[in-house]
N, C-alpha and C positions, 0 to 999 in steps of 0.2 A: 234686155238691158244688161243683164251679167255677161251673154256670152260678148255684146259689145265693146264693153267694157275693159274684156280681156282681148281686144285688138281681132276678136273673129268675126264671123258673119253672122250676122240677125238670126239667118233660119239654117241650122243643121243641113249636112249634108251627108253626114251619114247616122247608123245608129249600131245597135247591140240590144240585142233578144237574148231571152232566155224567161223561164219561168221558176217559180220556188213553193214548196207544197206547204200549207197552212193547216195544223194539226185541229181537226173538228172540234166544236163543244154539242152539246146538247140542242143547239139552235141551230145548227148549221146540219146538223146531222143528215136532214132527209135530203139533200143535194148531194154529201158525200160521197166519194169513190177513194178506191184503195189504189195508192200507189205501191205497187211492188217493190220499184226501185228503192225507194226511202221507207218501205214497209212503214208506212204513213196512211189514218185514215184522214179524208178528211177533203179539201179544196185547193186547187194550185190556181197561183195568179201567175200570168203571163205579161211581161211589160217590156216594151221597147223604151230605150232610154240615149238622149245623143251622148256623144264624145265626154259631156262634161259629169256626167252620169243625171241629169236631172230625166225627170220623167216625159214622155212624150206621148204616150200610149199603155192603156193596162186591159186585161181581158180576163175574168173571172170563170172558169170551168171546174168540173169534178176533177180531184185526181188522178182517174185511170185514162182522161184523158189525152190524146197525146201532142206534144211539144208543134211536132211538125204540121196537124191539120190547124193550128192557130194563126198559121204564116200570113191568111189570106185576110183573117180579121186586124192583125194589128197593123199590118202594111198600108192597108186600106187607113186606117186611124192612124198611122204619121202620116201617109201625104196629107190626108184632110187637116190637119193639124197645122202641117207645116207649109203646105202650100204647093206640093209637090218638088221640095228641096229635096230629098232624100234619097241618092242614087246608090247607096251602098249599105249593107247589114250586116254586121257579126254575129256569128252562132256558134253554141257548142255542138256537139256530133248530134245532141238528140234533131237537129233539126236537117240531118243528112237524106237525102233522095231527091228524086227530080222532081216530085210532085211540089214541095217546099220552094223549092228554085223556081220552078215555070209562078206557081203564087207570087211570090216577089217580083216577079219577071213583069207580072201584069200588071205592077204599080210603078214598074219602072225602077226597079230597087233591085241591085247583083247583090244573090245570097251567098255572103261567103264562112265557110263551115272551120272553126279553128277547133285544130285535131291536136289530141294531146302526143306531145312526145315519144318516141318506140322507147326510148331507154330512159324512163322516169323513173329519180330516185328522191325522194322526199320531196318536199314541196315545190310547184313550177310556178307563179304566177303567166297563165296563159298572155298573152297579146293582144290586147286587147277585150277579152274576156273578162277582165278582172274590172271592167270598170261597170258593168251590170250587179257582178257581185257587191261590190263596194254598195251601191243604192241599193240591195236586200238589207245590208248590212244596216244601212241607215233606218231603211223602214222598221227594222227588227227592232230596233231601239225604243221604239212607240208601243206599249202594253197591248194598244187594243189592235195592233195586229200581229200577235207572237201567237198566237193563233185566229180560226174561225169561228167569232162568236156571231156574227153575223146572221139575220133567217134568209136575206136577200145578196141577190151576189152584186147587185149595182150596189149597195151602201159599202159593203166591202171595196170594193174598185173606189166610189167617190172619197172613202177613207185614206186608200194610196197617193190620192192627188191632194187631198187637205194636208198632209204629211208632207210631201215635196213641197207644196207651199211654203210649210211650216222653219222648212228646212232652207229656202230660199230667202227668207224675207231678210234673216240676216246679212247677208250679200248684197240686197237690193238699196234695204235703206241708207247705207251710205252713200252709195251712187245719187240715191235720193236727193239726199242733204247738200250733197257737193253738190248737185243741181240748181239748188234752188238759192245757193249761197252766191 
């Protein structure tokens, strides 16, 4: 309804990947893996999100995990999702190689890798990139996922989508209202 609303199409047709690491508690511990890069113990969620940044897909693994063998699960979860609308996906570098590409390839999705700048001098908002970031941002805002308190990684994940919900419904009800008025 939102993205209608705003004069687009029903179902997505493209999206933006990426993943962001969730610092462990005591509950979540025995899944934990250490990520190097964020010298971070703990869990990373992976989520595909469309153009508007809402959620479309989330995939819950260990930290030491890596970005690009997740390509095959959440592709798989936006087409199901979407209906097989989704012919295009933004990535940052972690999701660079062929192996990522032919994954996407299988669902019918061009993986396209957005590389940061040669001559970056303070801040760049990437292109497209920054609208994944934006929806970490949002989720970050909700206590109970500023870390992994979680013992299960599906209540974690079902938690990212209670949140996008949470976050949508204000958008929706007016559309609502106007609806039925």
């Amino acid at each position: 309804m939102i993205r209608v609303a705003q004069g687009r199409q029903g179902q997505p047709s493209a999206a933006v990947l990426d993943g962001r690491t969730l610092q462990s508690s005591c509950e979540s511990g025995a899944r934990a893996g250490h990520d190097g890069y964020k010298r971070k113990k703990g869990s990373k969620v992976h989520m595909a999100v469309d153009t508007l940044g809402h959620l479309l897909a989330a995939h819950v693994t260990p930290a030491d995990e890596q970005e690009r063998a997740q390509v095959q699960t959440l592709c798989e979860a936006v087409q199901a999702v979407t209906g097989d609308s989704v012919k295009l996906a933004w990535a940052d570098q972690g999701y660079t190689g062929e192996e990522p590409r032919a994954a996407a390839q299988a669902h019918g999705i061009e993986l396209q890798v957005v590389k940061l700048p040669e001559a970056k001098k303070g801040f760049v908002p990437l292109p497209r990139r920054w609208i994944v970031e934006r929806s970490f941002a949002w989720a970050a805002r909700f206590r109970r996922l500023a870390r992994d308190y979680e013992r299960l990684p599906d209540v974690l994940r079902g938690l990212h989508f209670l949140v996008f919900v949470i976050l949508m419904l204000p958008k929706i009800v007016p559309l609502i209202a106007a609806g039925s008025a």
